[in-house]
TORMAR-151714 format. One line per 2 residues: number of its first residue (from 1); their letters; for each residue x, y, z of C-alpha. Coordinates in steps of 0.25 Angstrom, whole numbers. Layout:
BEGIN
NUM) a) X/Y/Z; ...
END
This chain:
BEGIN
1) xx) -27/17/-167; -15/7/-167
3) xx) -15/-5/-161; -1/-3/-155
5) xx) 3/10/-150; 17/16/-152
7) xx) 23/28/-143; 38/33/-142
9) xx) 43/45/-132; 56/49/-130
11) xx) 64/53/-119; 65/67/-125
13) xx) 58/73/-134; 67/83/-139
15) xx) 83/83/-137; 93/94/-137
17) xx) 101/96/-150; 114/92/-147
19) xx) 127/86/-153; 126/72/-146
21) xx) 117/60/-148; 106/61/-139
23) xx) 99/47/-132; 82/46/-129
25) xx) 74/36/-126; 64/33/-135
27) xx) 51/24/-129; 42/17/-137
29) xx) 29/12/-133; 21/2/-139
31) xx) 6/-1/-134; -5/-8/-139
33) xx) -19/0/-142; -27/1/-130
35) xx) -38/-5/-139; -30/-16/-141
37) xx) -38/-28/-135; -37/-41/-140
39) xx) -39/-54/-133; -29/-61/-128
41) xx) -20/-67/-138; -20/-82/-140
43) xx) -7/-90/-133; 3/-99/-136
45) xx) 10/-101/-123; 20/-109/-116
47) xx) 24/-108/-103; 37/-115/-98
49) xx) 40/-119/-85; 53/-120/-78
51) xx) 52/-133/-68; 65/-133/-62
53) xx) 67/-137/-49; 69/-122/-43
55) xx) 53/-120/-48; 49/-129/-37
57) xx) 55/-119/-28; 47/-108/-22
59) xx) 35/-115/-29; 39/-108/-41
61) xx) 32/-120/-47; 20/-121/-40
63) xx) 17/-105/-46; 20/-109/-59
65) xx) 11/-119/-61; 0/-111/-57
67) xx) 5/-99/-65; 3/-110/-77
69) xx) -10/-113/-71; -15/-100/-72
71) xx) -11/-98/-87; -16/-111/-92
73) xx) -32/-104/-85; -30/-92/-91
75) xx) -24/-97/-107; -39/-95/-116
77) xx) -41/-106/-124; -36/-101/-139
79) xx) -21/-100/-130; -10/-111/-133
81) xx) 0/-115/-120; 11/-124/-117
83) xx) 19/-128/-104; 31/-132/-104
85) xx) 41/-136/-91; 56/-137/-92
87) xx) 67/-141/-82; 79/-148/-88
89) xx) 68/-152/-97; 56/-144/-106
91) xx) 40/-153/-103; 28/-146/-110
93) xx) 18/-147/-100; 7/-144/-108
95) xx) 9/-143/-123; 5/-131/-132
97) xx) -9/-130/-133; -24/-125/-129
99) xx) -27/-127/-113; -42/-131/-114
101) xx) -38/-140/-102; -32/-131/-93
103) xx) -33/-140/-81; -24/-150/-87
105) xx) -14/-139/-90; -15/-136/-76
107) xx) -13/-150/-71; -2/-151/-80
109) xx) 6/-138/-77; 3/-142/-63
111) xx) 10/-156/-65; 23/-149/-70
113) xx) 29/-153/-56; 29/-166/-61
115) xx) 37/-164/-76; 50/-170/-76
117) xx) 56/-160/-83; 72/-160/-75
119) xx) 76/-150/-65; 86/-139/-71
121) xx) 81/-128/-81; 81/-127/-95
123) xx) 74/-117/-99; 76/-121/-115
125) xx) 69/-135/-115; 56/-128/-109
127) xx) 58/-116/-121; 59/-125/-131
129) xx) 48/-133/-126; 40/-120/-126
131) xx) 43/-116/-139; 39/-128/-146
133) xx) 26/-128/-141; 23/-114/-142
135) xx) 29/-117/-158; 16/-126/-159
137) xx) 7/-114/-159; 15/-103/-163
139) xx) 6/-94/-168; 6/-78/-172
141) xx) -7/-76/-167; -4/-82/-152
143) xx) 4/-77/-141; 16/-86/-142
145) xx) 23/-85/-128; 31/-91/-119
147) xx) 32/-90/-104; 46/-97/-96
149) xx) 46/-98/-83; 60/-101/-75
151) xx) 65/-101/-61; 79/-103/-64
153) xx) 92/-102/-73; 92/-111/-86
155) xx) 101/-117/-95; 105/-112/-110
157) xx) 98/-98/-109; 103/-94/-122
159) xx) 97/-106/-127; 82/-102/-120
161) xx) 84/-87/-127; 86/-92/-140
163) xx) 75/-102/-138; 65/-91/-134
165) xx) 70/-82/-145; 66/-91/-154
167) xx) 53/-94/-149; 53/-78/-149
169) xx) 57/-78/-165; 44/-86/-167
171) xx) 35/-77/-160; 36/-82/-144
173) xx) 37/-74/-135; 44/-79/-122
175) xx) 40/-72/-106; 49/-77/-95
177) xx) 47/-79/-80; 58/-82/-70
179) xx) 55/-85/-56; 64/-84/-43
181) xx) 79/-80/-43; 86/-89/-51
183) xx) 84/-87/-65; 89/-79/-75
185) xx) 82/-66/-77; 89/-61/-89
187) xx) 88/-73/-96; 73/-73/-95
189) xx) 72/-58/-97; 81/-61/-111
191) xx) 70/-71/-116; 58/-63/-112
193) xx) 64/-50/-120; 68/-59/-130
195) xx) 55/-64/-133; 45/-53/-132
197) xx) 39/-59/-118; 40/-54/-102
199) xx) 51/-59/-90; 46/-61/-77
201) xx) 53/-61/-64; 46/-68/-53
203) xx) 53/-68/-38; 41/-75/-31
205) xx) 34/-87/-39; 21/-85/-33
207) xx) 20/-73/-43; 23/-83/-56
209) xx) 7/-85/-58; 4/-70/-59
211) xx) 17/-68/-69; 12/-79/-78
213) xx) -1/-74/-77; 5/-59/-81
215) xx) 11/-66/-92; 0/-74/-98
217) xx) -9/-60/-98; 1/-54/-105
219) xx) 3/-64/-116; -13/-65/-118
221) xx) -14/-50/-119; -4/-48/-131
223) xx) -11/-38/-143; 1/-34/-150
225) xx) 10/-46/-156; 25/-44/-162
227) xx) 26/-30/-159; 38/-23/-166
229) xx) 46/-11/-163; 54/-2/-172
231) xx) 60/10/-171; 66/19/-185
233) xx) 78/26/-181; 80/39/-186
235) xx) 93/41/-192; 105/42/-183
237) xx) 94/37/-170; 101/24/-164
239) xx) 94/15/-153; 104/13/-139
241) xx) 96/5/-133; 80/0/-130
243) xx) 71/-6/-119; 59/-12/-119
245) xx) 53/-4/-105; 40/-11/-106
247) xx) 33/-18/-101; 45/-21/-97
249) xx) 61/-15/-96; 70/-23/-105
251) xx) 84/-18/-113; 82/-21/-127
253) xx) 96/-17/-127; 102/-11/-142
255) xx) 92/-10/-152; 99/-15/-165
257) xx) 92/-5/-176; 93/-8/-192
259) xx) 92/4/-200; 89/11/-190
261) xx) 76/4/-186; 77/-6/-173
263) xx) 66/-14/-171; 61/-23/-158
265) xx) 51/-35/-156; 43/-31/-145
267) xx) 35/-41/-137; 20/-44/-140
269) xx) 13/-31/-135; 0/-35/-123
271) xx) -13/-27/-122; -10/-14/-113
273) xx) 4/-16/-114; 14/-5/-118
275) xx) 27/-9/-122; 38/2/-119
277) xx) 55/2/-128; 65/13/-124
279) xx) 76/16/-133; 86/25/-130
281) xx) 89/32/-145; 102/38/-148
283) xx) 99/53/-155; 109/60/-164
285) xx) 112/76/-163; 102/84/-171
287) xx) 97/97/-176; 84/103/-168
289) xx) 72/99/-175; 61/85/-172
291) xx) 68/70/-177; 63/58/-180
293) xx) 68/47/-170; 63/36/-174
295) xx) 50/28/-179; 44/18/-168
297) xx) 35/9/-174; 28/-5/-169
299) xx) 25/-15/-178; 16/-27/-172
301) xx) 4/-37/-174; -8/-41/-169
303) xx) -14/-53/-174; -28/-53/-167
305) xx) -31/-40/-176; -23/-48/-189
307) xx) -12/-36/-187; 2/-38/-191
309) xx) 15/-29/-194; 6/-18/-186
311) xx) 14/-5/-186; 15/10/-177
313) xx) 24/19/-179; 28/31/-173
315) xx) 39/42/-176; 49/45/-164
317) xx) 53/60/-164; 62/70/-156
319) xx) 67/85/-156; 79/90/-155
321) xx) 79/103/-149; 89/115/-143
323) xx) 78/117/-132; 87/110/-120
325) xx) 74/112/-112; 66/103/-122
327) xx) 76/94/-122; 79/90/-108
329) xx) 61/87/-108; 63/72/-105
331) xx) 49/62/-107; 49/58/-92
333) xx) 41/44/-95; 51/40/-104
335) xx) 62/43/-97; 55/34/-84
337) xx) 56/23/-93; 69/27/-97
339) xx) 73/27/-79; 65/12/-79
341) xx) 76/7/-90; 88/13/-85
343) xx) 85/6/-70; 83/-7/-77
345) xx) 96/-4/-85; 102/-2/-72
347) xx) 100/-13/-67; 103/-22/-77
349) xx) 118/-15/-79; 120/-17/-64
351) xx) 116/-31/-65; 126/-33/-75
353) xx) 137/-27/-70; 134/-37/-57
355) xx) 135/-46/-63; 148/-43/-72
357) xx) 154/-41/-58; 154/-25/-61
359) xx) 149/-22/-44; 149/-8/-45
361) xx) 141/-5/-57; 131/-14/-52
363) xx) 129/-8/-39; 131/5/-46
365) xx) 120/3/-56; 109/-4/-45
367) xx) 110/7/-35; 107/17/-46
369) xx) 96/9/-52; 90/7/-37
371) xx) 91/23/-37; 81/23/-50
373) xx) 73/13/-44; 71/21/-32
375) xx) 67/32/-41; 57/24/-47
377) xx) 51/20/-36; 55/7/-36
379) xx) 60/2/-23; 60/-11/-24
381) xx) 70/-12/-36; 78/-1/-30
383) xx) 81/-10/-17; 83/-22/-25
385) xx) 94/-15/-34; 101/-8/-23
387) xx) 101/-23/-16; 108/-29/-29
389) xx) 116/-17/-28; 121/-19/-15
391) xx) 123/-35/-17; 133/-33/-28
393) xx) 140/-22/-22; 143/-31/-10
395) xx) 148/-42/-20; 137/-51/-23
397) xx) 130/-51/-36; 115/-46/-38
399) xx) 106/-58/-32; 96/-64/-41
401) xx) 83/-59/-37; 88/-45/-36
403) xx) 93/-45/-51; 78/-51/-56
405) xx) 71/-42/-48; 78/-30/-52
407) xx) 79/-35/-68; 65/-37/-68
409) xx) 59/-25/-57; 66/-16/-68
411) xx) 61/-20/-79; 47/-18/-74
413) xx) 52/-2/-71; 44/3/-83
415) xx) 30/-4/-79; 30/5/-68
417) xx) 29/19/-77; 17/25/-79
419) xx) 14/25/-93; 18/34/-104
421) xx) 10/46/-108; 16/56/-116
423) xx) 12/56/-132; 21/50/-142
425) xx) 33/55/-149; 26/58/-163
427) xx) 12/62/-168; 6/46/-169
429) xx) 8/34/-175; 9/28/-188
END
């Protein structure tokens, strides 16, 4: 039995013959065996802290620290972590190393009210802080992570991406949280993508200890390391788009492809934890008769078990036929996923358009995702978009809250579907 499992449906299983390039989905799903159970990996962690002046509202601060708290009582003893705090300036709290004395990491996360560290936000002096000391136990057998907390807009974004990507390049990966209204949630979303870890949106700070303890649980539980996507292209196949769906909804955007094989770094792959990508696949006009797709194939490690450059593969196929009825037979769990991204693409377009001044496609495109939501069940999302709707229409722009709420509520759309049970698209893996 392999240690990863590797499934891909389509939207149709079989397409009419016809003279005009035909678009499917294609959803891949990558799993780890059920008898999968290794310990908890071993960390290498930094936690950086924004200390602006705007964390003392709310007492955003005081829910920090004993979020901090409570990861320093649940790190085991072979885990390496760091804090750092930033303002203006970047102070490491408490260096990289082995918490045997947790009350005096407690004592000292506690004393950050007292760090001089200035009053405004940059967010780059406590990266760069964080990527030095995780860079003193870089390690490929470790969890090499970082998590940035922020309440607030910061200066030189582009400088903080590259930053993280960086760290990324060496094998970092980078969660991020933002609290309240007031910071940018598509700058923090960017990083987290970009570096194989998880954004949080959180709206009331007493809930910042049960994220950081979502987080911590998750890094800890990590069994697949480096996990890496491709797909092989059959000839005149081309990729229009991709998603990662889940955990969670993110537009990967265009796939570049080479040789008609495109490829993807996926993010480090938890116990129980499936990971879900839709591509939406361009299909030429063909004769009737069964064609080769595509070959999915993972390739990942797992160093606990001395495993590296692991690989599944799996062969994608479809039928074109002359039978309209078989045609028209759609695969109704994929297509829910397919409902969950369009709402999110929705959204975001409508967002856009907001923001470029465009009224009318924005209330145009929010009322229709609030119908979807609505369809979905989910009230909630549906109000809030209908209420952004009727702010722009009136001449205001979309308010901050409601922009986070919907960017992240849709996001989390696919978490809600039951899971998929339907056999795979060829007779088993290689």
């Amino acid at each position: 039995m392999p240690e990863v499992h590797l499934q891909s449906h389509l939207s149709y299983r079989n397409i009419a013959v016809t003279s005009e390039n035909k678009l499917v989905y294609l959803l891949v799903e990558v799993a780890p065996s059920a008898g999968l159970g290794l310990g908890p990996a071993a960390l290498n962690l930094a936690i950086v802290l924004d200390k602006s002046g705007s964390m003392y509202a709310h007492d955003k601060l005081e829910y920090v620290i004993s979020a901090v708290g409570h990861v320093m009582e649940k790190l085991r003893a072979s885990d390496i972590a760091c804090v750092i705090a930033f303002a203006d300036k970047a102070r490491v709290l408490i260096p990289a190393s082995q918490i045997y004395d947790r009350e005096s990491a407690r004592r000292m996360v506690r004393n950050i009210d007292s760090i001089d560290v200035g009053s405004g936000t940059e967010m780059l002096n406590g990266i760069r802080a964080a990527n030095d000391e995780l860079r003193k136990n870089l390690s490929a057998e470790r969890m090499n992570h970082m998590i940035l907390l922020t309440d607030g807009l910061t200066l030189h974004e582009g400088a903080c991406k590259e930053a993280c990507m960086m760290a990324a390049a060496e094998g970092i990966s980078v969660s991020t949280i933002g609290v309240g209204d007031d910071f940018n949630e598509q700058f923090l979303l960017d990083i987290a993508t970009a570096c194989r870890g998880t954004s949080y949106y959180i709206d009331i700070p007493r809930d910042i200890p049960q994220i950081f303890d979502q987080e911590l649980r998750g890094v800890q539980n990590v069994v697949v390391r480096n996990p890496r996507l491709s797909l092989k292209l059959s000839r005149d196949i081309s990729i229009r788009k991709g998603y990662k769906v889940k955990p969670m909804i993110n537009d990967l955007g265009q796939i570049p492809t080479a040789d008609r094989v495109a490829h993807l770094d996926l993010g480090e792959i938890q116990k129980d934890e499936t990971q879900s990508y839709l591509f939406e696949l361009v299909l030429p006009s063909r004769k009737p008769g069964t064609y080769r797709l595509a070959k999915t194939e993972i390739m990942f490690d797992i160093p606990e078990l001395g495993q590296r450059d692991k690989t599944v593969s799996e062969e994608v196929l479809i039928t074109y036929t002359e039978d309209q009825s078989q045609a028209s037979v759609v695969t109704p769990q994929v297509m829910s996923v397919v409902d969950a991204v369009s709402v999110f693409r929705q959204q975001t377009r409508a967002l856009e358009f907001a923001a470029s001044g465009d009224r009318g496609k924005a209330t145009q495109l929010l009322r229709s995702a609030a119908t979807q939501l609505l369809s979905q069940g989910q009230q909630e999302l549906a109000n809030q978009a209908l209420e952004e709707a009727g702010r722009i229409e009136q001449g205001g722009g979309a308010s901050s809250a409601g922009t986070k709420k919907l960017q992240y509520g849709t996001r989390k759309l696919t978490q809600l579907l039951e899971p998929l049970d339907i056999p795979s698209l060829s007779s088993g893996q290689e």
